[in-house]
Backbone of each chain as ProteinMPNN parsed JSONL, in Angstrom:
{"seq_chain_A": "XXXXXXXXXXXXXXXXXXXXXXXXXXXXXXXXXXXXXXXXXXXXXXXXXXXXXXXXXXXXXXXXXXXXXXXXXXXXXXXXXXXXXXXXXXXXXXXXXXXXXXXXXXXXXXXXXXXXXXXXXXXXXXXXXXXXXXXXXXXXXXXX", "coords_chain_A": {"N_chain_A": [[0.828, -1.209, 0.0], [2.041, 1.178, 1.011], [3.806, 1.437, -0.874], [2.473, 2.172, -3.273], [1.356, 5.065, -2.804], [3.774, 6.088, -2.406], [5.27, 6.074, -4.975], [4.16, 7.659, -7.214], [4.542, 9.962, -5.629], [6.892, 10.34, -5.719], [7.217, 10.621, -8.666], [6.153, 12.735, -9.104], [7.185, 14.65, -7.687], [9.653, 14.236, -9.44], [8.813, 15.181, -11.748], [8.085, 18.002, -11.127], [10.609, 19.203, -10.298], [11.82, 18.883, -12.822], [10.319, 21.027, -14.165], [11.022, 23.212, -12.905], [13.597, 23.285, -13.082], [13.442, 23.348, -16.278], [12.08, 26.116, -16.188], [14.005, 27.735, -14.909], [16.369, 27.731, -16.823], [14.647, 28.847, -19.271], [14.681, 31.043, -18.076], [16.972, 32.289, -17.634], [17.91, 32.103, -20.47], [16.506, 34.497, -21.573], [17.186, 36.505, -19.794], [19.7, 37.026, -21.08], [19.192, 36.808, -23.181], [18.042, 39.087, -23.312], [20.373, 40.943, -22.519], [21.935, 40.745, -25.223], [20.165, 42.36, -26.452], [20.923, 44.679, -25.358], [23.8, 45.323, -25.905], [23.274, 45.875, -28.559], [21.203, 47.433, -29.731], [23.327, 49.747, -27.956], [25.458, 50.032, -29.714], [23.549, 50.298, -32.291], [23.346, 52.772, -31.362], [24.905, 54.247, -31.512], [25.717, 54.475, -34.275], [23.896, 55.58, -35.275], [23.626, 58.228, -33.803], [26.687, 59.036, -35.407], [25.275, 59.41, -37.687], [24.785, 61.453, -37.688], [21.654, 61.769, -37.247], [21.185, 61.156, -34.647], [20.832, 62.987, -31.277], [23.196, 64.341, -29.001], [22.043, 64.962, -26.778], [19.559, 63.271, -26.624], [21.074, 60.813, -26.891], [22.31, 60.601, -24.318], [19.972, 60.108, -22.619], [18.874, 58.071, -23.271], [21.069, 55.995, -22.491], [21.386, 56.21, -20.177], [18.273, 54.954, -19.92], [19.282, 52.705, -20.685], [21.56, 51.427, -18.92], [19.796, 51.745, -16.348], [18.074, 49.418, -17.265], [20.161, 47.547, -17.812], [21.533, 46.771, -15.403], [19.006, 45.879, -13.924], [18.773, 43.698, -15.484], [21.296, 42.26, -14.959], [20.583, 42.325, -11.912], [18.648, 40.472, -11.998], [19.361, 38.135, -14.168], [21.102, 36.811, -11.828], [19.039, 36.534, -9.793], [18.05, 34.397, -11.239], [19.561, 32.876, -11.029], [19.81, 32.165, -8.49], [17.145, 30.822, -8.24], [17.52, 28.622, -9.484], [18.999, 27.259, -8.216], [17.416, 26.466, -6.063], [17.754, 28.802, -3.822], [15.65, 30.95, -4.28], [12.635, 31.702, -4.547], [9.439, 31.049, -6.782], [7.897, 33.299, -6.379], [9.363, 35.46, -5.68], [11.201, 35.768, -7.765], [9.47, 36.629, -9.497], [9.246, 39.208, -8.692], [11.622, 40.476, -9.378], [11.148, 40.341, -11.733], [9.863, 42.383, -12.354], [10.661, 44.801, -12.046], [12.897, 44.726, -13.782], [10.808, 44.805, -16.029], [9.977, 47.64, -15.56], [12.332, 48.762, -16.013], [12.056, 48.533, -19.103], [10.338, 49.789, -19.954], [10.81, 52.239, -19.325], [12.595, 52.851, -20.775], [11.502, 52.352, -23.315], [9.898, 54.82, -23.117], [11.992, 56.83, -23.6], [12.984, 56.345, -25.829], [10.531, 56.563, -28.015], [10.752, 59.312, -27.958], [12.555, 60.065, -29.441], [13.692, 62.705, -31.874], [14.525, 62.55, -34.733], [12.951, 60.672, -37.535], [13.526, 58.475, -38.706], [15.803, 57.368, -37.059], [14.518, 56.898, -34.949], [12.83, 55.09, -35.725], [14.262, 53.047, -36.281], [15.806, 52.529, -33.536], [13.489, 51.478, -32.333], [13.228, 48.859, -33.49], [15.169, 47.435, -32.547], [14.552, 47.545, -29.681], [12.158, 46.257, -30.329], [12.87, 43.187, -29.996], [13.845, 43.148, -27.702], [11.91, 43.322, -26.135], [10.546, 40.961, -26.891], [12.21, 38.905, -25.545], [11.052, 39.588, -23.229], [8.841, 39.25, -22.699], [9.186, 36.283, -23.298], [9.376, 36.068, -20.57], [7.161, 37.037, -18.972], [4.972, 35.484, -19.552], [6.506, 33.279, -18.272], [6.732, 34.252, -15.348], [4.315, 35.755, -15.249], [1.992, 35.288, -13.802], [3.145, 34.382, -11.484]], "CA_chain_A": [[0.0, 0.0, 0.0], [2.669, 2.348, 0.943], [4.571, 1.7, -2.381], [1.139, 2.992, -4.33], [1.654, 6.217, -2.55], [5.5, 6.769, -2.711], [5.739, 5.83, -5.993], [3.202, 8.881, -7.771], [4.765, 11.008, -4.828], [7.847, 10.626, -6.49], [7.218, 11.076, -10.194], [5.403, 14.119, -8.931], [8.741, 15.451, -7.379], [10.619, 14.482, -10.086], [8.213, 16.635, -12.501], [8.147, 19.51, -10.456], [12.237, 19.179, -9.983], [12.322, 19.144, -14.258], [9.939, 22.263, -14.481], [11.939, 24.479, -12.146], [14.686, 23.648, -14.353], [12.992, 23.978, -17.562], [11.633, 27.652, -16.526], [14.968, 28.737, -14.886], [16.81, 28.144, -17.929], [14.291, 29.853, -20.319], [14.567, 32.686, -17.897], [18.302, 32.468, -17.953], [17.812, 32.915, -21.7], [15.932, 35.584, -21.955], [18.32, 37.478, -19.652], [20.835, 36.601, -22.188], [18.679, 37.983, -24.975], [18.334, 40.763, -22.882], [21.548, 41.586, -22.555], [22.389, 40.949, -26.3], [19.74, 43.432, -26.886], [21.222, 46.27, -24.853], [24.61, 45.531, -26.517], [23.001, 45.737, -30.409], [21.449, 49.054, -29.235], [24.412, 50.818, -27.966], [26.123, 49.919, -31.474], [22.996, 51.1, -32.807], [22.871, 54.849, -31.019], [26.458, 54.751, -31.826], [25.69, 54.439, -35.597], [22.995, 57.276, -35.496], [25.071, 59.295, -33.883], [27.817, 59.097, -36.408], [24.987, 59.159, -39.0], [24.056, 62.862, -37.384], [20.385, 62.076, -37.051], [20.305, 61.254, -32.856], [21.679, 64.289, -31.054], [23.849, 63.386, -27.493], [20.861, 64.587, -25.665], [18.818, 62.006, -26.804], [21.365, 59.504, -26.765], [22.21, 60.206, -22.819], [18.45, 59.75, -21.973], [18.767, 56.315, -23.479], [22.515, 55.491, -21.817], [20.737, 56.536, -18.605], [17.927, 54.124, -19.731], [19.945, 51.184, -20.751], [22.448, 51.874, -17.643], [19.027, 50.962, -15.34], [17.697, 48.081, -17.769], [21.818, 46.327, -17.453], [21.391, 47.259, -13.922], [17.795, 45.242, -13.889], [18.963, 42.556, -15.969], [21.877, 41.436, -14.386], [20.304, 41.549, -10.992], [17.335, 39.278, -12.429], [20.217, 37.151, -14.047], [21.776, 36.844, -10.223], [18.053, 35.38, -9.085], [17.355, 33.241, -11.972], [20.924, 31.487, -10.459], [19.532, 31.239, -6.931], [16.066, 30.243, -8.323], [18.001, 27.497, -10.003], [19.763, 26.315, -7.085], [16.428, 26.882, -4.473], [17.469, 30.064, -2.549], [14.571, 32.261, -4.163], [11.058, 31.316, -4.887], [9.558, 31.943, -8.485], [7.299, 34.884, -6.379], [10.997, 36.548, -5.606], [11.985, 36.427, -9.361], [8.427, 37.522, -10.573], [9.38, 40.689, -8.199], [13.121, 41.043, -10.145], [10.808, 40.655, -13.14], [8.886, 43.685, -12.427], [11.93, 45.615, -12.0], [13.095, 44.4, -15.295], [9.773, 45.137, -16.981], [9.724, 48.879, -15.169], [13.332, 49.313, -16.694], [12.174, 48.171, -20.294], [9.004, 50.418, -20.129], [11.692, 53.429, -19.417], [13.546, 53.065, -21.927], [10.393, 52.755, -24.579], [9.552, 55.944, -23.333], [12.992, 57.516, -24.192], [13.078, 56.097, -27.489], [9.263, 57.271, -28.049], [10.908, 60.737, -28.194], [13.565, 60.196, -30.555], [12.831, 63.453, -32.919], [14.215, 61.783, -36.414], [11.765, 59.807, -37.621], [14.132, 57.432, -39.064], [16.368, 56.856, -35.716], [13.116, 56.599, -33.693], [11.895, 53.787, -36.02], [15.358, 52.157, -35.928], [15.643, 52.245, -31.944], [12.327, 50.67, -31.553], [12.867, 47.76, -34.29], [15.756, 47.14, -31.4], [13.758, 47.291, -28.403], [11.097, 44.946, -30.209], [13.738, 42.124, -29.565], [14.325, 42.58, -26.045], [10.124, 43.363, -25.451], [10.413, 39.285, -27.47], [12.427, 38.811, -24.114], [10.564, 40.005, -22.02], [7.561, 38.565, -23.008], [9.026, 35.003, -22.427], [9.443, 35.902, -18.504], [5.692, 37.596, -18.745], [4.568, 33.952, -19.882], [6.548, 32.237, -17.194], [6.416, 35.062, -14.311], [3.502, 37.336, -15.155], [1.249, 34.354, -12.301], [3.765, 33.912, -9.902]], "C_chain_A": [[0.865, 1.264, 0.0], [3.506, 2.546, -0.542], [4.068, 2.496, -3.653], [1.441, 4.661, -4.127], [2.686, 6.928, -2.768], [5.633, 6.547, -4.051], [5.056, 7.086, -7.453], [3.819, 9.98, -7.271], [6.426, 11.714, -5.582], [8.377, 10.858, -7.527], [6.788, 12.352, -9.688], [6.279, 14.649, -8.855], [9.377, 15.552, -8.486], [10.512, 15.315, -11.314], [8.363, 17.949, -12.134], [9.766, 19.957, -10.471], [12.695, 19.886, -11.986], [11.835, 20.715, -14.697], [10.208, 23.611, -14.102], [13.097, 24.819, -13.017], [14.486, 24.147, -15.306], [12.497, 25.762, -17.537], [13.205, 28.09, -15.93], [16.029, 28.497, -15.912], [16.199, 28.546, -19.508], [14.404, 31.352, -19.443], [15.819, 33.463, -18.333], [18.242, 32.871, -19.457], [17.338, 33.567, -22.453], [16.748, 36.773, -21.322], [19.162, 37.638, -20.683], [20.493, 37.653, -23.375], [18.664, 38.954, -24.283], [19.591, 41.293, -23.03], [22.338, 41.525, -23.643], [21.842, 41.689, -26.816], [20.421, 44.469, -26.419], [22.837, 46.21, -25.683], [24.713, 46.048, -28.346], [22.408, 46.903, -30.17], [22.283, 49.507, -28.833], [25.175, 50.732, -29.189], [25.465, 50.908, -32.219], [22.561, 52.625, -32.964], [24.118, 54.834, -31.39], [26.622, 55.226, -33.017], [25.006, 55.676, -35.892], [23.245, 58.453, -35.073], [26.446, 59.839, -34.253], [27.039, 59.735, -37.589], [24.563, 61.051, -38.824], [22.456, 62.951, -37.138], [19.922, 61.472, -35.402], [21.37, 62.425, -31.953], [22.451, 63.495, -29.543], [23.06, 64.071, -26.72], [19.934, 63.684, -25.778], [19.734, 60.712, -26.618], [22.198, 59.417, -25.004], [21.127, 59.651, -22.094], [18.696, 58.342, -22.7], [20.054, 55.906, -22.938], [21.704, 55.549, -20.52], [19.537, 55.209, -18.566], [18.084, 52.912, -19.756], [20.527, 50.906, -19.711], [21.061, 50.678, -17.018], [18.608, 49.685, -15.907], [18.638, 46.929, -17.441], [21.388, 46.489, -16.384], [20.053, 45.555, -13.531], [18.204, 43.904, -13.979], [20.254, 41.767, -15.027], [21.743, 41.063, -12.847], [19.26, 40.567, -11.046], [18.223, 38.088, -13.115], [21.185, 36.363, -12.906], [20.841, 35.792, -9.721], [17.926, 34.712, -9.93], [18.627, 32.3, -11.298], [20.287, 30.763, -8.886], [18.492, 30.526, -7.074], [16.33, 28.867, -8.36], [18.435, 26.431, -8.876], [18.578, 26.711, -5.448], [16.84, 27.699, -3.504], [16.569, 30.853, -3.175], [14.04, 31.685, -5.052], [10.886, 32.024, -5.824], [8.606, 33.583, -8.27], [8.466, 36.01, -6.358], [11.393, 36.377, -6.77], [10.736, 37.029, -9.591], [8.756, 39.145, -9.622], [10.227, 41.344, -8.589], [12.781, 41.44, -11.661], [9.979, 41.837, -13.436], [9.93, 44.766, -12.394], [12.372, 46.132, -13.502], [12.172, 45.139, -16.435], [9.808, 47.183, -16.901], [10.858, 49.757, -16.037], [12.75, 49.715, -18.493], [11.384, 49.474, -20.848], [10.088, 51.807, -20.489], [12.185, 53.814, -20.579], [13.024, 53.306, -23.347], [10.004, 54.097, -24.582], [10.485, 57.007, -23.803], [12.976, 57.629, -25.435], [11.767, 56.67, -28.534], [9.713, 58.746, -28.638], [11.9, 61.412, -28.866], [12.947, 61.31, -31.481], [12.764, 62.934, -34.317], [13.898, 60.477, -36.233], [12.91, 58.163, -37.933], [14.914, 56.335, -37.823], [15.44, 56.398, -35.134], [13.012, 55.214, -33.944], [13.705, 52.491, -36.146], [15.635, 51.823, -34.614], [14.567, 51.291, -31.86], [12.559, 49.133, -32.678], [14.112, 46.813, -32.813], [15.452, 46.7, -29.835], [12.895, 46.611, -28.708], [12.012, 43.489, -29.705], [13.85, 42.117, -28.433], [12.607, 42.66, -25.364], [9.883, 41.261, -26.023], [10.886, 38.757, -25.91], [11.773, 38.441, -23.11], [9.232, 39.416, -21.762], [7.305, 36.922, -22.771], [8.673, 34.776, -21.307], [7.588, 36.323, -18.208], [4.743, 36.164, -18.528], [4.883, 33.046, -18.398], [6.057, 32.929, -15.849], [5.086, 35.318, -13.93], [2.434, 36.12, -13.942], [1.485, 33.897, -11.664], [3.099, 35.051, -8.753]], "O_chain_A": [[0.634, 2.227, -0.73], [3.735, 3.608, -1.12], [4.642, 3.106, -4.554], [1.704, 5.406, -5.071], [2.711, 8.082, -3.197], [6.643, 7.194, -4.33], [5.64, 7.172, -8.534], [3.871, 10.99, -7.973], [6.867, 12.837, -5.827], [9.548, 11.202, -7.689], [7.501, 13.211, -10.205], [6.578, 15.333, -9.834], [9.781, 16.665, -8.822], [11.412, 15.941, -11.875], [8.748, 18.864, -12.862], [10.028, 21.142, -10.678], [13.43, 20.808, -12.339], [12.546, 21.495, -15.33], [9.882, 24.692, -14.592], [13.502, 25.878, -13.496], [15.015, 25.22, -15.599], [12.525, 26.508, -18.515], [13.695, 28.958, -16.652], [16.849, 29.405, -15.78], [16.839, 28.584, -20.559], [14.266, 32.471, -19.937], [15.956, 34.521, -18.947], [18.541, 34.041, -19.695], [17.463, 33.534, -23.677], [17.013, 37.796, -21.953], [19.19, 38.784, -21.133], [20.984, 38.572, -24.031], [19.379, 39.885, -24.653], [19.731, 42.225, -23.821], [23.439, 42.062, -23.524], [22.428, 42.153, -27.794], [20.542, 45.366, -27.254], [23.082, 47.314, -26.168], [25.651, 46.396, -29.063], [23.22, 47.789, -30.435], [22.402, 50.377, -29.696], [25.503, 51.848, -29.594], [25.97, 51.918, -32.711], [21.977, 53.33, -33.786], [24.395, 55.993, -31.697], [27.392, 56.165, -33.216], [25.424, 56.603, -36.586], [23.152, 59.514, -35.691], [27.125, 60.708, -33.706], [27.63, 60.433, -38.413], [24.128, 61.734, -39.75], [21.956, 64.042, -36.861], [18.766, 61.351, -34.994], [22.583, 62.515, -32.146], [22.245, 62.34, -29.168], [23.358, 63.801, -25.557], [19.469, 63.298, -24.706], [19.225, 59.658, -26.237], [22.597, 58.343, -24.553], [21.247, 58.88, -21.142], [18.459, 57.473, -21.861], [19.884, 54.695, -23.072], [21.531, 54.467, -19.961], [19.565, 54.448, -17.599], [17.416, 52.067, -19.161], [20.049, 49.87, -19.25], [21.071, 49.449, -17.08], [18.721, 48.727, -15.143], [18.335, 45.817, -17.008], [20.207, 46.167, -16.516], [20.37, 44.488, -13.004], [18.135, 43.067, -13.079], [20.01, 40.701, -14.461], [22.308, 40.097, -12.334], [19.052, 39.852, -10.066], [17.914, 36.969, -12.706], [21.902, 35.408, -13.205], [21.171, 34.67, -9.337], [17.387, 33.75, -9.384], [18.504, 31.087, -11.131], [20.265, 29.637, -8.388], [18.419, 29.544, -6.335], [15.768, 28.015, -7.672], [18.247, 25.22, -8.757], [18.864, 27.056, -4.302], [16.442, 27.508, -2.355], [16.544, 31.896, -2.52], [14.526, 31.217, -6.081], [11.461, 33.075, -6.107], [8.472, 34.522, -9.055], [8.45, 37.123, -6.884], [12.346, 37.143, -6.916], [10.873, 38.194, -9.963], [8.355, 40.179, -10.156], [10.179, 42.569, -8.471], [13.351, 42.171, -12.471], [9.523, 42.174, -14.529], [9.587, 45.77, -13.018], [12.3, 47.198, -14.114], [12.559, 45.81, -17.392], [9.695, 47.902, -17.893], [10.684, 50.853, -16.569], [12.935, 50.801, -19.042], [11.669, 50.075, -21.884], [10.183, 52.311, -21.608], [12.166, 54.884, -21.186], [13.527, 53.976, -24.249], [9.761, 54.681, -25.638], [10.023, 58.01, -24.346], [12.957, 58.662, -26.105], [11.998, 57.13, -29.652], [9.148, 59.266, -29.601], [12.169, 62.609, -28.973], [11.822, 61.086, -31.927], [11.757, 62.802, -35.013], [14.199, 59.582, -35.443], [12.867, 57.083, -37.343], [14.766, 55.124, -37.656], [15.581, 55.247, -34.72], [13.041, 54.31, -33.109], [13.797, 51.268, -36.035], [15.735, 50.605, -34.464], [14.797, 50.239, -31.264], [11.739, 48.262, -32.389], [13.792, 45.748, -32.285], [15.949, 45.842, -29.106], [12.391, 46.026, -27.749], [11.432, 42.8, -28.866], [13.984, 41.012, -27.906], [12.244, 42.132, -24.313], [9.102, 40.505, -25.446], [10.05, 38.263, -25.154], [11.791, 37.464, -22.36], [8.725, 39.185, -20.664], [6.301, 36.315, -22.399], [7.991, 33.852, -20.864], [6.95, 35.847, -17.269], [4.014, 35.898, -17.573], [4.097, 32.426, -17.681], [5.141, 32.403, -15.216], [4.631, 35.216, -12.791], [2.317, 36.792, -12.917], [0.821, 33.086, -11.019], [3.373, 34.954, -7.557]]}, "seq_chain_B": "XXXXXXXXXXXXXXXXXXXXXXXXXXXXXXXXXXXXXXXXXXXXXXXXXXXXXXXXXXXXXXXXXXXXXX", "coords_chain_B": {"N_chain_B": [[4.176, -9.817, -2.048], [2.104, -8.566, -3.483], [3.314, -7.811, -7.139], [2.258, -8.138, -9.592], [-0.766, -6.746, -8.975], [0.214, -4.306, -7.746], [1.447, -3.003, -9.839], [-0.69, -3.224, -12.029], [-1.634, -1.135, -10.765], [-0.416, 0.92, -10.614], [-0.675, 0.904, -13.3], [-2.699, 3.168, -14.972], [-1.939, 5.38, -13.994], [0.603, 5.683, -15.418], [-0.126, 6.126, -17.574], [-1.499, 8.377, -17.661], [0.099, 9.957, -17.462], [2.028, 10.125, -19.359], [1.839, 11.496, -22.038], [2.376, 14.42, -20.839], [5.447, 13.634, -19.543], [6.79, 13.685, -22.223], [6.014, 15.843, -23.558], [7.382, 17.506, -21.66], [9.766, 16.571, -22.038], [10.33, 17.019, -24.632], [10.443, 19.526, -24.427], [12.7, 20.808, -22.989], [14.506, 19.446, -24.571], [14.097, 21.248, -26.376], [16.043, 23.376, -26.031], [18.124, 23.253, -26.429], [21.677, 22.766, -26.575], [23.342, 23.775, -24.098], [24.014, 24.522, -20.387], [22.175, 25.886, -17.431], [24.039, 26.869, -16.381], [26.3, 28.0, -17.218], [24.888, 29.557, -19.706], [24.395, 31.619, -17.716], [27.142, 32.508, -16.712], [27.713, 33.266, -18.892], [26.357, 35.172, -19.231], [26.54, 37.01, -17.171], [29.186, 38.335, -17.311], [29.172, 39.558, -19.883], [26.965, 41.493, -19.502], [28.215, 43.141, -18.229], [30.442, 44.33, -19.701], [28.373, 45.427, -21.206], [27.772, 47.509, -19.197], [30.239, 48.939, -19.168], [30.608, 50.026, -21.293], [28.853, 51.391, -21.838], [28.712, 53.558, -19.948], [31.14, 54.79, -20.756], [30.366, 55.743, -23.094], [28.42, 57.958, -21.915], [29.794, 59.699, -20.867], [31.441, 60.267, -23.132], [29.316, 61.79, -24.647], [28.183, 63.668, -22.79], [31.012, 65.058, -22.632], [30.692, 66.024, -25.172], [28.229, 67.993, -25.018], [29.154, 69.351, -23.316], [31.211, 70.676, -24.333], [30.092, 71.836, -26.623], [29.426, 70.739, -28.729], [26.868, 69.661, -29.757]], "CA_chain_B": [[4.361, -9.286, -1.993], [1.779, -8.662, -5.116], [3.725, -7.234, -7.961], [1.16, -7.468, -10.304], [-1.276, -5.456, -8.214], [0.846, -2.604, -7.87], [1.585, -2.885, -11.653], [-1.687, -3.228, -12.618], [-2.505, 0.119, -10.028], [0.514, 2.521, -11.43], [-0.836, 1.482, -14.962], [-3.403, 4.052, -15.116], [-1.55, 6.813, -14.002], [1.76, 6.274, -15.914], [-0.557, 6.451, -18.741], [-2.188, 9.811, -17.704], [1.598, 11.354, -17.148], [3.091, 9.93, -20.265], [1.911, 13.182, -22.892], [3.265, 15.144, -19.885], [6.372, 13.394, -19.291], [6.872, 13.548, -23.517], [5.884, 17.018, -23.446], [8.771, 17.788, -20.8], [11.388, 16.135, -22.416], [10.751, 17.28, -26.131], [10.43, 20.926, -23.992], [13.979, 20.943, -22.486], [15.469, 19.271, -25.925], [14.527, 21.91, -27.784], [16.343, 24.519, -25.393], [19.772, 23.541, -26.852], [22.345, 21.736, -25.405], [23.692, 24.9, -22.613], [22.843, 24.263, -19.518], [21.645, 27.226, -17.133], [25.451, 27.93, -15.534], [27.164, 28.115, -18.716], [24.297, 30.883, -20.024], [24.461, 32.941, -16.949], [28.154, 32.464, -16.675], [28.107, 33.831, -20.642], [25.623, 36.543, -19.342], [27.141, 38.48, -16.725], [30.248, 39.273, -18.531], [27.957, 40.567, -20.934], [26.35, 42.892, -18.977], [29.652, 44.073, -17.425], [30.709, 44.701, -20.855], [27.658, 46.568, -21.562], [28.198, 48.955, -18.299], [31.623, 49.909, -19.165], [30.374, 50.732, -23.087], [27.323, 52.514, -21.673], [29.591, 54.73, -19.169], [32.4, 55.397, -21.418], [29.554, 56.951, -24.271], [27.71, 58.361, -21.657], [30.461, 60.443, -20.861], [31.434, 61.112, -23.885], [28.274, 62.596, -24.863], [28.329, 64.354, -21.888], [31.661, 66.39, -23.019], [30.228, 67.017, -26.475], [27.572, 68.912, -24.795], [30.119, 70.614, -22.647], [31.885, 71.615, -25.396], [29.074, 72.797, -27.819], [29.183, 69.696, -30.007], [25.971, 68.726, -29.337]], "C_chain_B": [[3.4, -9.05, -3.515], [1.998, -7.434, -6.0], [2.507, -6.935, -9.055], [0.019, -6.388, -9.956], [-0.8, -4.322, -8.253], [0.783, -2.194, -9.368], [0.481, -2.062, -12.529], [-2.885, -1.657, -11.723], [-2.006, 1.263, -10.362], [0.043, 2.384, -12.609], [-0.883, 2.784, -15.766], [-3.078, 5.553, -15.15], [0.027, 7.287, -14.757], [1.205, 6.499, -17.198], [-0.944, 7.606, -19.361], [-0.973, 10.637, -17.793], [2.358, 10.934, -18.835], [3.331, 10.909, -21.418], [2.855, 13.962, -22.336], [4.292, 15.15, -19.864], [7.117, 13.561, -21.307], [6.882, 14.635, -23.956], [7.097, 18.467, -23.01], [9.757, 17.709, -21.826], [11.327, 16.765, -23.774], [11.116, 19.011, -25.585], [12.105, 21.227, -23.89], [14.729, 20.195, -23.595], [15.586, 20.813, -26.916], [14.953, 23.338, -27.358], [17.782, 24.453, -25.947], [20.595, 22.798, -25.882], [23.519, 22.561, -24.141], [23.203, 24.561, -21.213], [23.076, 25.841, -18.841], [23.242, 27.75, -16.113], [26.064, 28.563, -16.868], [26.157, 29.626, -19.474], [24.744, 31.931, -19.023], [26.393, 32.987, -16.86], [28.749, 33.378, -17.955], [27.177, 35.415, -19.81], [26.408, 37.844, -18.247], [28.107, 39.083, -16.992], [29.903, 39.833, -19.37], [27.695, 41.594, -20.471], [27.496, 43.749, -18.308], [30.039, 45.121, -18.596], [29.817, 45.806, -21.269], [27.759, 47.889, -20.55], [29.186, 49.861, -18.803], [31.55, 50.501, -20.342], [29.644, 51.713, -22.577], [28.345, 53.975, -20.862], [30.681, 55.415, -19.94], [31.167, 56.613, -23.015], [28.85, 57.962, -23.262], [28.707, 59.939, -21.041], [31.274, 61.236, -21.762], [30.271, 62.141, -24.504], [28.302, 64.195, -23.977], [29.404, 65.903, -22.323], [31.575, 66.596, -24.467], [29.437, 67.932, -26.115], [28.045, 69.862, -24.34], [30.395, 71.38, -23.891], [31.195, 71.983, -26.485], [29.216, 71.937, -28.631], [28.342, 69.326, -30.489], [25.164, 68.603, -30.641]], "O_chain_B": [[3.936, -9.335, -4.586], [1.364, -6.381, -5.92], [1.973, -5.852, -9.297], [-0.084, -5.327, -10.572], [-1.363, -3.359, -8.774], [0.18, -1.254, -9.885], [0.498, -1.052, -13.233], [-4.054, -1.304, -11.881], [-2.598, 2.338, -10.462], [0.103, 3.388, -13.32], [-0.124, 3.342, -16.557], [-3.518, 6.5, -15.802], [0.551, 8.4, -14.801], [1.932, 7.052, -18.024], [-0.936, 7.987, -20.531], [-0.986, 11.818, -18.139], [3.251, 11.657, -19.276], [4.45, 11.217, -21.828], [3.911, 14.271, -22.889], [4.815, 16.245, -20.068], [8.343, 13.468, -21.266], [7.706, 14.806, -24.855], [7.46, 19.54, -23.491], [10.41, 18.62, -22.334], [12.443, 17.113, -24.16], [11.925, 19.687, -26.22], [12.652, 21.884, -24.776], [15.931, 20.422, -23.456], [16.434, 21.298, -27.665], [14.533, 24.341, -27.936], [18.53, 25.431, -25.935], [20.316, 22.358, -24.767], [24.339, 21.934, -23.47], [22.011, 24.345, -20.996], [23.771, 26.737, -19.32], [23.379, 28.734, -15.386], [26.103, 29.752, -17.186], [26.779, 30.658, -19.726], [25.354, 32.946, -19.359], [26.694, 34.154, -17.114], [29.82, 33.98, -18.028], [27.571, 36.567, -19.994], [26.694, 39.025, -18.445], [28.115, 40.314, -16.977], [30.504, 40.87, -19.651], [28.119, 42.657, -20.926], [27.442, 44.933, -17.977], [29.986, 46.348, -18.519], [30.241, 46.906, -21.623], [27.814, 49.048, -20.963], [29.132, 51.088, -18.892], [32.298, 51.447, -20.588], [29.834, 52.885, -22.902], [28.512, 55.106, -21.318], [31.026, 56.568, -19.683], [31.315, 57.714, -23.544], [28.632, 59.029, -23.836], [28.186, 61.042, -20.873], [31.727, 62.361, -21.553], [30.58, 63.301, -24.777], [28.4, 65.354, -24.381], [29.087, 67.092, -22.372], [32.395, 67.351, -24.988], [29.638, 68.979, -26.73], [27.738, 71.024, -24.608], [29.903, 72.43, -24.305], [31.843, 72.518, -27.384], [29.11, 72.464, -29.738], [28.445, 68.683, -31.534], [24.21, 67.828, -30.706]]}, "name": "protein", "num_of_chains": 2, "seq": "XXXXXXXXXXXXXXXXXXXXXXXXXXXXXXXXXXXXXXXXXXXXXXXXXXXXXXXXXXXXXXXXXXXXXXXXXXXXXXXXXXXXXXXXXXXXXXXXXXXXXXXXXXXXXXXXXXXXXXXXXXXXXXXXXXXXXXXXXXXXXXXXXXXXXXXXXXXXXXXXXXXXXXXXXXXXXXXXXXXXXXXXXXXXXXXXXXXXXXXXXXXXXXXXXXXXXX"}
């Protein structure tokens, strides 16, 4: 009788054990993409500010917003490690992921106010890739 | 000790987990063969990298404005 019980109890565990894994390494690689997005934008304000159409007040207000997004991201890449290894519960990452999300939002609104039209719409084809991101963790997070 | 019994009592439910368990595994195949140290291990040098880019433009910017470049 007891074998009926332990034996369900323990596939159960060992599901739950695979799905912790399986979400903390899609979170892990969405940090990742995150942080290959913020590197393919700074290239990219680099380029438009060579090309003369983003001025260096517009492209501090986005250094300032990428600055907090890296900032975000690599402390949300920090908990997806402890998640991994059970020091912090997936409600303590969905709280690193709100962080994250608060950064991303920032930074849309910077780019929002790009004046040439052309830069603007080049910034944001950039930030759709890391909102792809972000959108994984929304999926796994957004009902923790 | 009846084996069959038990057998014939996990049937049912390794039947109900087996989509599940099939589900799993094709899930975590098709993540690549990284596992989650090796990403973050790749990621925070990354983001280091991106600080010290972000600070070094952000200061240059900074003395273009000083200096009327802007």
């Amino acid at each position: 009788m007891k074998r009926k019980i332990i034996a369900p109890l323990i596939l159960v565990m060992v599901i739950s054990a695979a799905c912790d894994t399986s979400q903390a390494k899609k979170a892990a690689q969405a940090s990742q993409d995150i942080s290959t997005g913020i590197n393919l934008l700074i290239e990219t304000k680099r380029d438009l500010l060579a090309q003369g159409i983003l001025t260096n007040a517009e492209a501090i207000q986005i250094d300032k917003a990428l600055l907090d997004l890296n900032s975000a991201d690599k402390v949300f890449a920090q908990g997806v490690e402890q998640f991994k290894d059970g020091k912090m519960s997936k409600a303590e990452l969905a709280r690193l992921f709100t962080s994250l999300n608060a950064a991303v939002r920032e930074l849309n609104d910077h780019a929002a106010i790009v004046q040439n039209e052309k830069a603007r719409a080049t910034i944001a084809s950039v930030t759709a890739s890391i909102a792809i991101a972000l959108g994984v963790l929304q999926g796994m997070l957004g009902s923790a | 000790m009846d084996y069959i019994a038990i057998l014939k009592a996990l049937a049912p439910l390794v039947i109900d987990l087996a989509p599940l368990v099939a589900q799993m595994i094709a899930s975590i195949s098709a993540q690549g063969g990284k596992d989650i140290d090796t990403i973050i291990a790749e990621t925070l040098p990354q983001l280091d990298a991106n600080e010290a880019k972000l600070l070094a433009d952000l200061a240059k910017e900074q003395a273009a404005i000083a200096g009327g470049t802007a």
